[in-house]
C-alpha positions in Angstrom: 10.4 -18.1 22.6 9.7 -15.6 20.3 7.1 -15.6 17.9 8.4 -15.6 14.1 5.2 -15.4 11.9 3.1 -12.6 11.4 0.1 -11.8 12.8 -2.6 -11.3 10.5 -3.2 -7.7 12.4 -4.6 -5.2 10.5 -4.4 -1.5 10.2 -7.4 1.1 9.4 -6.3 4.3 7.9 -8.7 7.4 6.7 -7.9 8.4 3.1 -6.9 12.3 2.9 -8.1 11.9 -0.4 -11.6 11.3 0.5 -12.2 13.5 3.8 -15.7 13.2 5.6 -18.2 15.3 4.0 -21.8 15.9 5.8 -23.5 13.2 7.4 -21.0 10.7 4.9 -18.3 9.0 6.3 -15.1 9.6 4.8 -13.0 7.0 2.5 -11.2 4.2 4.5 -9.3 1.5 3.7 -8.6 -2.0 6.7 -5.0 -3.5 5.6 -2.8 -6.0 6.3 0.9 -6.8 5.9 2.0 -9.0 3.6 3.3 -12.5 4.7 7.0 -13.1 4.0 6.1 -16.2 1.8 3.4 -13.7 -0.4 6.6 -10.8 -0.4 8.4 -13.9 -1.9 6.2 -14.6 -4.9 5.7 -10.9 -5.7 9.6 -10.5 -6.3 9.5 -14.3 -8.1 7.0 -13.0 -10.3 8.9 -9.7 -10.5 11.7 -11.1 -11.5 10.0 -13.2 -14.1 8.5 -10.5 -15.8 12.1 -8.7 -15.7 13.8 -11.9 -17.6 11.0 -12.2 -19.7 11.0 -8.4 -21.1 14.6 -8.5 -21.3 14.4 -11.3 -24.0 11.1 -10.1 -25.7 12.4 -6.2 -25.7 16.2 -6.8 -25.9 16.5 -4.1 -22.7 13.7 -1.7 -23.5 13.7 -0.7 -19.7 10.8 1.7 -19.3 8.7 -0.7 -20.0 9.8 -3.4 -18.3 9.4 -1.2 -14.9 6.2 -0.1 -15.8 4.5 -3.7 -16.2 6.6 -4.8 -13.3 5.1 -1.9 -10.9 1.3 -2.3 -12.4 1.9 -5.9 -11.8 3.3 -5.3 -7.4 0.4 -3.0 -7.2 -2.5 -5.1 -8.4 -1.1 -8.2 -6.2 -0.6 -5.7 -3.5 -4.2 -4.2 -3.6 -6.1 -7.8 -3.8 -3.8 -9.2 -0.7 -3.5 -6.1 1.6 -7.0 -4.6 1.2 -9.4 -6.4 3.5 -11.9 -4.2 4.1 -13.0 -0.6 3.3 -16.0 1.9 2.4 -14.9 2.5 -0.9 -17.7 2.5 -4.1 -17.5 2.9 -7.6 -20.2 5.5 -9.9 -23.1 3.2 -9.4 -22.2 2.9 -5.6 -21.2 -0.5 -5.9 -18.4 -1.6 -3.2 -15.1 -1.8 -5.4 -13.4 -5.1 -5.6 -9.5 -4.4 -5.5 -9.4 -8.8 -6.5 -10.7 -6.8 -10.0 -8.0 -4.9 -12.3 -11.1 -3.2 -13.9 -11.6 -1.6 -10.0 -8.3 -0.8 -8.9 -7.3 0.7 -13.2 -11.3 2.8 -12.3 -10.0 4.5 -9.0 -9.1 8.3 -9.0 -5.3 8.5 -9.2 -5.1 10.5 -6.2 -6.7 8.0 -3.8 -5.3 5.2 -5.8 -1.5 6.7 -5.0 -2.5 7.1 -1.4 -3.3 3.9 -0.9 -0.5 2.3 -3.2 2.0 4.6 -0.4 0.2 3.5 2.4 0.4 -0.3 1.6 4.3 0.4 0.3 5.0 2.1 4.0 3.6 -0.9 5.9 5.6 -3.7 3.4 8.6 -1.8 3.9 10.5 -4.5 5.4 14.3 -3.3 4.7 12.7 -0.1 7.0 11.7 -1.8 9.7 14.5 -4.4 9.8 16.8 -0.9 10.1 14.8 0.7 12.6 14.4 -2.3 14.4 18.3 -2.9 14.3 19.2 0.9 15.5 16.3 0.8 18.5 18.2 -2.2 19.5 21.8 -0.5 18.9 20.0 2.7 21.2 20.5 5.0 18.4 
């Protein structure tokens, strides 16, 4: 029979953002995908947010989106992260459980690794591509 719940496999992926230099190994991040029961909560919590702006601001949209994507991408960084190489200015190993980490990071390698954890999430994707390799297309 086939096997319905995920595999806690992860993926390691060298950051562009932080190429090798010298002797140093360049930046890496180890991730995994999210379960279907934690993709659950992050669009319950989503949607919370989004009723609960709605009555505070009375439809002021920008910044409903904006708390709404700051919230996916803290949750996503604290579950999908699992292990990298990645320090802050005293050489400490971030945390990305800690907001004050992931807010500290350079934007550039913050937005590569935000795309890289939305690519492997992307479940309406990979339910499509799954569905045409089975069609033959």
């Amino acid at each position: 029979m086939p096997r319905a719940t995920i595999i806690q496999a992860t993926e390691r992926h060298s950051l562009t953002t932080l190429p090798a230099q010298g002797d140093e190994e360049g930046g890496f991040v180890v991730l995994r995908r999210l379960t279907f029961g934690e993709k659950l909560s992050k669009d319950a919590e989503a949607m919370k947010m989004r009723f609960g702006m709605n009555a505070a601001t009375q439809g002021n949209v920008d910044a409903e989106v904006s708390l709404i994507s700051e919230f996916v991408t803290y949750l996503e960084f604290a579950k999908c992260i699992v292990d990298h190489n990645l320090t802050g200015d005293k050489d400490q190993p971030l945390n990305f459980k800690n907001r004050a980490d992931v807010q500290g990071l350079d934007p550039r390698v913050g937005d590569e690794i935000s795309t890289i954890i939305g690519t492997m999430n992307d479940f309406e994707k990979a339910a499509k591509t799954s569905v045409a390799d089975s069609e033959g297309k």
